[in-house]
C-alpha atoms as a printed R data frame, in Angstrom:
    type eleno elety resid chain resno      x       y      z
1   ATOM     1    CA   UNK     A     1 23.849 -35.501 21.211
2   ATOM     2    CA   UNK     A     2 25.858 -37.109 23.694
3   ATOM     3    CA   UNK     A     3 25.808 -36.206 27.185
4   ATOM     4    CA   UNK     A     4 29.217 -34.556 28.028
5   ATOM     5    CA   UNK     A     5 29.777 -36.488 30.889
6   ATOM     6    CA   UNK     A     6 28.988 -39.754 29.785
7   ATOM     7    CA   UNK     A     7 32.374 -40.719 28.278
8   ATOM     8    CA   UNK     A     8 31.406 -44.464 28.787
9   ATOM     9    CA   UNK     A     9 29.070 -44.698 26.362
10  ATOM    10    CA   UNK     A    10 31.081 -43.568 24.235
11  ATOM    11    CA   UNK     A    11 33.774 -45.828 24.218
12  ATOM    12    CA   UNK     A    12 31.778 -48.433 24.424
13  ATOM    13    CA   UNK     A    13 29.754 -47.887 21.070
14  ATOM    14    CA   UNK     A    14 26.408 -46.191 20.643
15  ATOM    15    CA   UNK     A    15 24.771 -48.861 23.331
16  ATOM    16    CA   UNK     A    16 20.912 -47.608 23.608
17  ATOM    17    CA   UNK     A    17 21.698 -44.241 22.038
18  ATOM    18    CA   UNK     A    18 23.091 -45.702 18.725
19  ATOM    19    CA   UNK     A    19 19.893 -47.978 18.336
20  ATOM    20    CA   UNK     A    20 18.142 -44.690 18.768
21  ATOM    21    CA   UNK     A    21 20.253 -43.252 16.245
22  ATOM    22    CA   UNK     A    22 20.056 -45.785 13.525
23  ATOM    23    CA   UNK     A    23 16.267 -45.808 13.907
24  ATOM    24    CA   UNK     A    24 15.999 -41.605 12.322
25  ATOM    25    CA   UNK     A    25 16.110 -40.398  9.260
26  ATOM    26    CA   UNK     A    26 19.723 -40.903  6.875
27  ATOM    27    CA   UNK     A    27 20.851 -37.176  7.585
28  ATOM    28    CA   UNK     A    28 20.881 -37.694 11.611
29  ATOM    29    CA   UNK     A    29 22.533 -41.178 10.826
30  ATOM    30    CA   UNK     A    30 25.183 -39.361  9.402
31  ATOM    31    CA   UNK     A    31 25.455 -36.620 11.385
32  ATOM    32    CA   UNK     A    32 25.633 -39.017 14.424
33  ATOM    33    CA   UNK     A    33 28.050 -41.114 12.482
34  ATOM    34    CA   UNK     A    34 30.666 -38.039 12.123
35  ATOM    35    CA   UNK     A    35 30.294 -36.695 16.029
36  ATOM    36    CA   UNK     A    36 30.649 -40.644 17.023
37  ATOM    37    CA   UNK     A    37 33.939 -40.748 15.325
38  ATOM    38    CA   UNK     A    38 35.018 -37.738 16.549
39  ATOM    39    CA   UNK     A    39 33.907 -37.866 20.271
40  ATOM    40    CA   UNK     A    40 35.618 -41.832 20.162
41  ATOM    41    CA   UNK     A    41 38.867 -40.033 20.154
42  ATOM    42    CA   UNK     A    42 37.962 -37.700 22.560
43  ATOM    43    CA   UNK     A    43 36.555 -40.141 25.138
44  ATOM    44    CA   UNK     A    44 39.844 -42.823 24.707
45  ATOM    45    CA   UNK     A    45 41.995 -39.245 25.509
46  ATOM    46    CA   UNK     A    46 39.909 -39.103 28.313
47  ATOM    47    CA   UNK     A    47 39.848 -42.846 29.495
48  ATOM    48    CA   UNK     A    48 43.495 -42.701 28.728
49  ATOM    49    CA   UNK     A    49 44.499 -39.593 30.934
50  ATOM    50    CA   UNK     A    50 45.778 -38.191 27.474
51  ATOM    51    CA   UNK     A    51 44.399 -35.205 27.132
52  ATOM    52    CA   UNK     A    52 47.092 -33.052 26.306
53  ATOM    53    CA   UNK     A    53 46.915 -29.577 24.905
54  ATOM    54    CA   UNK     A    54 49.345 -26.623 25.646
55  ATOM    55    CA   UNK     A    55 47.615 -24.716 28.250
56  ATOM    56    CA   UNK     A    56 50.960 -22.911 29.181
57  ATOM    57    CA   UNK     A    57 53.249 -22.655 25.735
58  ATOM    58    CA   UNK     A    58 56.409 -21.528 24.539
59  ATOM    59    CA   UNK     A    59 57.553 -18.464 26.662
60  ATOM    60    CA   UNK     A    60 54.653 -18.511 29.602
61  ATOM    61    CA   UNK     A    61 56.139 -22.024 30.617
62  ATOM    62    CA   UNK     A    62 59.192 -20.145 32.297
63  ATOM    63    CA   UNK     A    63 57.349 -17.922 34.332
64  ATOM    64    CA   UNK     A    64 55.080 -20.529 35.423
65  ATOM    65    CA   UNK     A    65 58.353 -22.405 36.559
66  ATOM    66    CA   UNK     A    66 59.285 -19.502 38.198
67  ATOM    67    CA   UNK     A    67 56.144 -19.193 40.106
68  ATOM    68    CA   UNK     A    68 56.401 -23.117 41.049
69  ATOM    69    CA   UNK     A    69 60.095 -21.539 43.644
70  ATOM    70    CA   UNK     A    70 58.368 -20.885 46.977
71  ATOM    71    CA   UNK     A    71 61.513 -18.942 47.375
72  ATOM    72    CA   UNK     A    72 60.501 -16.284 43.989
73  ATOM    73    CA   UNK     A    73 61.297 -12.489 44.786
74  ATOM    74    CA   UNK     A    74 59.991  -9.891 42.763
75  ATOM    75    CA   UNK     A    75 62.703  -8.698 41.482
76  ATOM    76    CA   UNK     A    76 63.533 -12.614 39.981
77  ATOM    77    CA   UNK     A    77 60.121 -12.894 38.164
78  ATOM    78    CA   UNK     A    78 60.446  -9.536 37.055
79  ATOM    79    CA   UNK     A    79 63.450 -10.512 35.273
80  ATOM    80    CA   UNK     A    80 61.606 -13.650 34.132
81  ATOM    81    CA   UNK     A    81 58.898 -11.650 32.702
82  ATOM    82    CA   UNK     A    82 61.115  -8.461 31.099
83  ATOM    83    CA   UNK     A    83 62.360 -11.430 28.986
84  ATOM    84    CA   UNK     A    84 59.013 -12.109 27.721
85  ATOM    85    CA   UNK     A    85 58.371  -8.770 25.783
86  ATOM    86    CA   UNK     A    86 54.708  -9.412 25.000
87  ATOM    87    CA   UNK     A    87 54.077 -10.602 28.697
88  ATOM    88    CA   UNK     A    88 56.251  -7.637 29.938
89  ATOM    89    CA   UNK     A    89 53.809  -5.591 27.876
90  ATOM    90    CA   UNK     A    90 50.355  -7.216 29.237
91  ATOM    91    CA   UNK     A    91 51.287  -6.827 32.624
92  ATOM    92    CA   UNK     A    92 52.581  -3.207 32.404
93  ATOM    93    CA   UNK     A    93 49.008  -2.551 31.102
94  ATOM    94    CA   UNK     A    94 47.803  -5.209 33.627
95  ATOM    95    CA   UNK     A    95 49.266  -3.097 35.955
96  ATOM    96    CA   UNK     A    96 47.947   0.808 35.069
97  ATOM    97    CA   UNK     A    97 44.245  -0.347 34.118
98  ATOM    98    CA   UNK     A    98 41.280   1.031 36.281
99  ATOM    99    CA   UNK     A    99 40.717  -1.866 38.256
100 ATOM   100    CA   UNK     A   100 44.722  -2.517 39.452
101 ATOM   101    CA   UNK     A   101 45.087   1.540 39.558
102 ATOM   102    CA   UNK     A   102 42.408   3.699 40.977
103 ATOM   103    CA   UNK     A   103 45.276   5.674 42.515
104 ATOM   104    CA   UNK     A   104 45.549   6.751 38.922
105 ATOM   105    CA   UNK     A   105 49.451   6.734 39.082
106 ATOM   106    CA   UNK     A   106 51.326   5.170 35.837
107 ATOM   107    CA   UNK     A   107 53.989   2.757 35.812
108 ATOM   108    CA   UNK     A   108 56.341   1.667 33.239
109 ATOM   109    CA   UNK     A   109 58.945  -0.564 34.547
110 ATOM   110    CA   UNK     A   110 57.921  -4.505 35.030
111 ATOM   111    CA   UNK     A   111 59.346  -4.605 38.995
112 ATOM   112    CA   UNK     A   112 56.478  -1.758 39.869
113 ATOM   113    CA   UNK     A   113 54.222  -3.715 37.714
114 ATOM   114    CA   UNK     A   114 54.674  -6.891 39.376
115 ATOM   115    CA   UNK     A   115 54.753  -5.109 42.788
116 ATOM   116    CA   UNK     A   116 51.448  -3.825 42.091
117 ATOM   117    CA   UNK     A   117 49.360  -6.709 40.642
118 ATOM   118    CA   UNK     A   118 50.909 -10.095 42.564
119 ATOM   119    CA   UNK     A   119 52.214 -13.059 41.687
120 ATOM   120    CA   UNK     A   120 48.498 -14.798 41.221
121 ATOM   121    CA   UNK     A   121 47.793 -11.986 38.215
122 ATOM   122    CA   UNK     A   122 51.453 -12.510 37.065
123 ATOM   123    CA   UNK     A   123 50.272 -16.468 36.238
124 ATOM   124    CA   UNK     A   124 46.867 -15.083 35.549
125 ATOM   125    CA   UNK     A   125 48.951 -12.644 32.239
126 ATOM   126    CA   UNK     A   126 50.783 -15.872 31.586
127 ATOM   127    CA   UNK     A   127 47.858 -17.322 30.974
128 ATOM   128    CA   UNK     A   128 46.041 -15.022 28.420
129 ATOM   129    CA   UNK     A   129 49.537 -15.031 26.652
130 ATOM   130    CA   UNK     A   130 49.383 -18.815 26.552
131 ATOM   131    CA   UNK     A   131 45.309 -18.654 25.237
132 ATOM   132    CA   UNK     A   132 46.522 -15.778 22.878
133 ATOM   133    CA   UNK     A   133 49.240 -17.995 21.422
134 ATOM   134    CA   UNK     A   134 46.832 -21.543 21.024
135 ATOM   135    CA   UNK     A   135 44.473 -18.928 19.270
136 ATOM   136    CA   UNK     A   136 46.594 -18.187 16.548
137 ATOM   137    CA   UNK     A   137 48.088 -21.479 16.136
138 ATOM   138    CA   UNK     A   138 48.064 -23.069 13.133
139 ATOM   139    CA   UNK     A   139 46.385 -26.019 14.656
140 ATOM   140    CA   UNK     A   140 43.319 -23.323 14.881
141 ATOM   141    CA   UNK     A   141 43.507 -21.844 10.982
142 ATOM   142    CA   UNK     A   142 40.448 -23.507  9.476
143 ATOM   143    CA   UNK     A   143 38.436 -22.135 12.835
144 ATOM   144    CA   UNK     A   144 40.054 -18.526 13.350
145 ATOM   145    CA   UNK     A   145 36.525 -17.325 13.363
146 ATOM   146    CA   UNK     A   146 35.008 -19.335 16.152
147 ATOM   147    CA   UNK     A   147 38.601 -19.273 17.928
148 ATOM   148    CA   UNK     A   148 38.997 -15.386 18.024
149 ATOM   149    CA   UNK     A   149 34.884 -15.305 19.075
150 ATOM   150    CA   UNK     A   150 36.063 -17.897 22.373
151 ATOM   151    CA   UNK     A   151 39.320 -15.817 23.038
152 ATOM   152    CA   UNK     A   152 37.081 -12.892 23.367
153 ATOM   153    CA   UNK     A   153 34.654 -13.933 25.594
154 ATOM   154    CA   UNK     A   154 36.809 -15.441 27.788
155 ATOM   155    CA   UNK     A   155 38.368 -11.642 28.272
156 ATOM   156    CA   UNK     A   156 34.945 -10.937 28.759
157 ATOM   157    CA   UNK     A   157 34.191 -13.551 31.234
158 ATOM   158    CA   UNK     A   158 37.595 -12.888 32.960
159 ATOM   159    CA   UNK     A   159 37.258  -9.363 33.811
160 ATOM   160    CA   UNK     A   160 33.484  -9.839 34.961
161 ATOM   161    CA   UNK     A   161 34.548 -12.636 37.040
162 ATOM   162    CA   UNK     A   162 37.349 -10.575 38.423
163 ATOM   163    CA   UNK     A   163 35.135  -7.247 39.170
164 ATOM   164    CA   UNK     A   164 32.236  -9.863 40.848
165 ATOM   165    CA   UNK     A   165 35.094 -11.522 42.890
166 ATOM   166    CA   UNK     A   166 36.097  -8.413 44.703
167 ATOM   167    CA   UNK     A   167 32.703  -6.406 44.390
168 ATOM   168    CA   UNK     A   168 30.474  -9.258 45.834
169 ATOM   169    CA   UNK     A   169 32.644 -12.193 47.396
170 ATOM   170    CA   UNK     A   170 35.685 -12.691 49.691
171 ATOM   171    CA   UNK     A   171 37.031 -15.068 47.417
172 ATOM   172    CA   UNK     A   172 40.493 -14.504 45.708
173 ATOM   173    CA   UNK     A   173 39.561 -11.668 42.454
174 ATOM   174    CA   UNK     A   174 43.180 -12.849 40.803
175 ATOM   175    CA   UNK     A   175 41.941 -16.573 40.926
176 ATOM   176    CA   UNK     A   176 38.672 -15.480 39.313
177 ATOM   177    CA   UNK     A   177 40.500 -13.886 36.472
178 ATOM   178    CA   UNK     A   178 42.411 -16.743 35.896
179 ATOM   179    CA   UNK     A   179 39.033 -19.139 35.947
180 ATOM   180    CA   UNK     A   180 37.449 -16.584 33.876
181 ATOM   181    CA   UNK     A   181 40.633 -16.819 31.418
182 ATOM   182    CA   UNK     A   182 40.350 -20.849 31.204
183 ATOM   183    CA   UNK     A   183 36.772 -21.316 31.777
184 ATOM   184    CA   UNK     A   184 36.485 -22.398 27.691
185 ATOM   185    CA   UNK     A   185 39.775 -23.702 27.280
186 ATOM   186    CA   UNK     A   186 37.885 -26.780 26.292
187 ATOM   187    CA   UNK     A   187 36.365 -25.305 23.439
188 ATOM   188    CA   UNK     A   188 40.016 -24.601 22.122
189 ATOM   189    CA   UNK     A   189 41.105 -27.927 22.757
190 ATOM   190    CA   UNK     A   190 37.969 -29.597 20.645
191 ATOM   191    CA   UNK     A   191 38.603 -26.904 17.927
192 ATOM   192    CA   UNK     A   192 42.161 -28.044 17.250
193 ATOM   193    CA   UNK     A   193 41.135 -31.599 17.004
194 ATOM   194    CA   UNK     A   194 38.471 -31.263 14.897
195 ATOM   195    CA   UNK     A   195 40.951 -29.863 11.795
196 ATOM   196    CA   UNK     A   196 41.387 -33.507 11.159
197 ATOM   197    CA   UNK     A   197 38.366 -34.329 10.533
198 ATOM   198    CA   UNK     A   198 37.759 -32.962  7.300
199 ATOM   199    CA   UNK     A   199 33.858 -34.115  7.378
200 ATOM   200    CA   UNK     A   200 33.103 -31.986 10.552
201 ATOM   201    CA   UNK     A   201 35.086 -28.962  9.447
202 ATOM   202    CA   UNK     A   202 32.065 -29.325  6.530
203 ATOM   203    CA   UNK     A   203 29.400 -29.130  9.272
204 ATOM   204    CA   UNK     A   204 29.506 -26.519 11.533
205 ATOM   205    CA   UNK     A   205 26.001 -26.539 13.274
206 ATOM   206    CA   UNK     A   206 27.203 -30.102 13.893
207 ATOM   207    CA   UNK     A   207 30.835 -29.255 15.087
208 ATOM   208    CA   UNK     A   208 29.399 -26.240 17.111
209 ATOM   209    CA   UNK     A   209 26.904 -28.889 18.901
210 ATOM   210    CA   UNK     A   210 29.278 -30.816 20.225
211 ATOM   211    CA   UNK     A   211 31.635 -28.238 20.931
212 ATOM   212    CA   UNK     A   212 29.032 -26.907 23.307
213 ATOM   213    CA   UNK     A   213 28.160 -29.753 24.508
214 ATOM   214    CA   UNK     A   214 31.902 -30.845 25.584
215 ATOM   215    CA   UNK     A   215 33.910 -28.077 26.042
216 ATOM   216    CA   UNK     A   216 33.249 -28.546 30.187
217 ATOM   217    CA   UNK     A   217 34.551 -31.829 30.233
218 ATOM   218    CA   UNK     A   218 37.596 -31.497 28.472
219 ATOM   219    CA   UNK     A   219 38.380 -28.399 30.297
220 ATOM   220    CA   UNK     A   220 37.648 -30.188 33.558
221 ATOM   221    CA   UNK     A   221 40.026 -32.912 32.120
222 ATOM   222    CA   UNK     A   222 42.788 -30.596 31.159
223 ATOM   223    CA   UNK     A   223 43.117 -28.270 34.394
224 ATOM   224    CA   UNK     A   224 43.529 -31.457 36.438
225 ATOM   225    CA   UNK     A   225 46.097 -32.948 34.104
226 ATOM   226    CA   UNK     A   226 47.266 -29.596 35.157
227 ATOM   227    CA   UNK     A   227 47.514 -29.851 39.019
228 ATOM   228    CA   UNK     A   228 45.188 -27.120 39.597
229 ATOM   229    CA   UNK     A   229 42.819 -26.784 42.450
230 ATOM   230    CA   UNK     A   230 39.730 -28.634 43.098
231 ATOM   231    CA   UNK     A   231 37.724 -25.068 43.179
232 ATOM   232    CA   UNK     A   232 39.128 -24.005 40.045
233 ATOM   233    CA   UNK     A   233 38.512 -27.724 37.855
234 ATOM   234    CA   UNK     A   234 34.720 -27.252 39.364
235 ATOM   235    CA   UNK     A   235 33.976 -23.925 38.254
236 ATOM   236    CA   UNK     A   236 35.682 -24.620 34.730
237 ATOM   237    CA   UNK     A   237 33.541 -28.267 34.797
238 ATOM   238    CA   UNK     A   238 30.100 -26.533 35.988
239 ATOM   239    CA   UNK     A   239 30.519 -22.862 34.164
240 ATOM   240    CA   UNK     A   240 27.414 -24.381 31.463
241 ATOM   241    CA   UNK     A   241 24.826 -25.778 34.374
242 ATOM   242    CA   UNK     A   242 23.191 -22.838 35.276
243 ATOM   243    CA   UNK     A   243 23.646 -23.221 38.759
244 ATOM   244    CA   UNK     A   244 24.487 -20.499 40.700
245 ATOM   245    CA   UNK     A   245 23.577 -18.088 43.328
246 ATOM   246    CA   UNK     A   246 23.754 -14.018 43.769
247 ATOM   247    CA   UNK     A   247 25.366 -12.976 45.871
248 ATOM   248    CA   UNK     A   248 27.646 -15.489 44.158
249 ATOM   249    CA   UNK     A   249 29.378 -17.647 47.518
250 ATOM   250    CA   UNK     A   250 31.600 -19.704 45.297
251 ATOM   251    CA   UNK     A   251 34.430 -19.692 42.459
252 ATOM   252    CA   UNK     A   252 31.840 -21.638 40.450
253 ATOM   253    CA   UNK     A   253 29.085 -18.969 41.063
254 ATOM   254    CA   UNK     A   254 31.318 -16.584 40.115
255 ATOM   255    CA   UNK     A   255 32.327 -18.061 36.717
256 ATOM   256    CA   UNK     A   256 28.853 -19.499 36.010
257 ATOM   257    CA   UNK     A   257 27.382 -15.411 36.947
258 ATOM   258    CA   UNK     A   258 30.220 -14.101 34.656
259 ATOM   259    CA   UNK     A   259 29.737 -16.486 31.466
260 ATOM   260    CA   UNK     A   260 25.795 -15.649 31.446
261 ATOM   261    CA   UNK     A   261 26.750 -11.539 31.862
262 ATOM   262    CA   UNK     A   262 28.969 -11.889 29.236
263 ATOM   263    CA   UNK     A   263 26.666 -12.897 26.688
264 ATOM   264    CA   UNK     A   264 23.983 -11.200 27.968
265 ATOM   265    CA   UNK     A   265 26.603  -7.748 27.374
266 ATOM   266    CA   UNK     A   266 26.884  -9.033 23.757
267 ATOM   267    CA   UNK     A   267 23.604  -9.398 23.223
268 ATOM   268    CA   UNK     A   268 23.577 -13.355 23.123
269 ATOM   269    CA   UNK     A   269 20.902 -15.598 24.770
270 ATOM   270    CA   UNK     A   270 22.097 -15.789 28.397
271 ATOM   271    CA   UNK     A   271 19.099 -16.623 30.466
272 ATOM   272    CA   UNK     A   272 19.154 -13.604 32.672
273 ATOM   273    CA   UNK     A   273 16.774 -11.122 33.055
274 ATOM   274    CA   UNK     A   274 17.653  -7.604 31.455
275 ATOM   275    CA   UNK     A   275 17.288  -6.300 35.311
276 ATOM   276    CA   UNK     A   276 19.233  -8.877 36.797
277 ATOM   277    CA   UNK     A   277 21.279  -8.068 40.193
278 ATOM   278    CA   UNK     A   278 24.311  -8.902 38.366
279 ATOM   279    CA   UNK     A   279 24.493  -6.702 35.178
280 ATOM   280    CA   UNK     A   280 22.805  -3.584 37.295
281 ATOM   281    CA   UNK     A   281 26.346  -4.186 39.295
282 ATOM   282    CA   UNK     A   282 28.727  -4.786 36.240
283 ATOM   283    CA   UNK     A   283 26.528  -1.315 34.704
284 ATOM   284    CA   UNK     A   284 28.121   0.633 37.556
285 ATOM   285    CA   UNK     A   285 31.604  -1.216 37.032
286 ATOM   286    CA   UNK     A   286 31.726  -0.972 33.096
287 ATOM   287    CA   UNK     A   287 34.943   1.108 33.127
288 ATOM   288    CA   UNK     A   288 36.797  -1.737 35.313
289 ATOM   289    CA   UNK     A   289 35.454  -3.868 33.052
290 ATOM   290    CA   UNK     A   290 36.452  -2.858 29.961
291 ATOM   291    CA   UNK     A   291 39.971  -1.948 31.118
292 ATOM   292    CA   UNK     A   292 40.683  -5.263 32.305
293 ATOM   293    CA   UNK     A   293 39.748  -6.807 28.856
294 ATOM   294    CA   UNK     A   294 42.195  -4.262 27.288
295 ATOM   295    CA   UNK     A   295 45.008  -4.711 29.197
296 ATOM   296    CA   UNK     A   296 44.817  -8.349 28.627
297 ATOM   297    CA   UNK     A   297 43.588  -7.989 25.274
């Protein structure tokens, strides 16, 4: 497979790795063959600054415009939001889960709601709306499996990233929801391309392989076509590496930490030790967890 980050090579042809390929048996040929075609497009979007995919759709776009005023009240993106009825909704529960509410006092109106969480877990809603929406696309239909399996790790990933944020850092917990929330975004992204590619939607194991392999870069490519800070891009770019350290220091320890907990959780090969530091803490903050992933659910 292709190293992720070697979008050169790819544009420019197989180079020393296409010799390589030519030389195995007729099945890898192939196999190579369909990923090459694939990834060409993919590297030229790249090259190109094209890579366009929408992050932030239909309604979410006008409460991220609203967010852009440095002169937004609450009670203005409250009325922004109210108009959004299944934002309105997320953030209400947003808003009364254990980890915005240990007080333990309900709310119901979106003004208290948006009171209580900020404006960073307002965009952070927005957001998992936006995800929510690309998951059910129609772009996504022949991969609604492996697209409803990313949208709920990345709940997963989100909520850990936001309980390790506050728990164990001094870094922002609303930015590490939202880097939990896009940390795969790539994966979504390489999913909706690959529906026209009729040979790859045949090959899974092969489609899943480069999927994994990718899904860093494009995301990395995507959240700067987006403007968004230089933490952020490198958590999102790095979440895959392995590289990390507990207590986490950065956003991209954070995310990284969060990813391998949330497979470990599921039972999926994360690389972490049963009695690691970090799932003894997220053990002791499982009701935080789990409320956060409903609320945004």
């Amino acid at each position: 497979m292709l190293d992720r980050r070697d979008v050169d090579q790819v544009q420019q042809g197989w180079g020393e790795q296409g010799a390589a390929a030519h030389a195995r048996s007729a099945a890898d040929e192939a196999a190579d063959k369909r990923a090459f075609h694939f990834l060409q497009e993919i590297a030229g979007n790249l090259s190109g600054n094209g890579i366009t995919f929408p992050t932030f759709i239909d309604a979410t776009v006008k409460v991220r415009n609203a967010l852009h005023d440095p002169d937004i009240d609450v009670g203005r993106l409250a009325q922004v939001v109210s108009g959004e009825p299944l934002l309105a909704t997320k953030l209400v529960r947003m808003a009364n889960s254990a980890a915005l509410n240990p007080s333990g006092r309900q709310v119901a109106d979106v003004r208290t709601a948006v009171m209580r969480v900020g404006l960073h877990t307002v965009r952070s809603t927005a957001a998992a709306v936006a995800i929510q929406q690309v998951r059910a696309s129609k772009e996504l239909a022949p991969f609604a499996t492996e697209a409803e399996a990313v949208w709920r790790h990345s709940l997963d990933v989100a909520a850990i990233a936001y309980v390790l944020a506050r728990a164990l850092t001094r870094l922002n917990p609303d930015e590490a929801l939202f880097a939990g929330l896009v940390h795969d975004i790539g994966r979504f992204y390489l999913l909706s391309r690959a529906t026209k590619y009729p040979e790859l939607v045949g090959h899974r194991d092969e489609l899943e392989a480069i999927v994994a392999e990718w899904h860093p870069s494009i995301g990395e490519a995507i959240l700067q076509g987006q403007g968004l800070p230089e933490a952020l891009v490198a958590a999102v770019a790095d979440h895959e590496l392995g590289d990390y350290r507990f207590p986490p220091k950065t956003l991209a320890d954070v995310v990284t930490l969060a990813n391998r907990a949330a497979l470990a959780r599921s039972g999926q090969e994360s690389g972490l030790d049963p009695d690691a530091p970090v799932l003894q803490a997220l053990a002791e903050a499982d009701a935080e967890v789990r409320s956060l992933v409903e609320a945004l659910r």
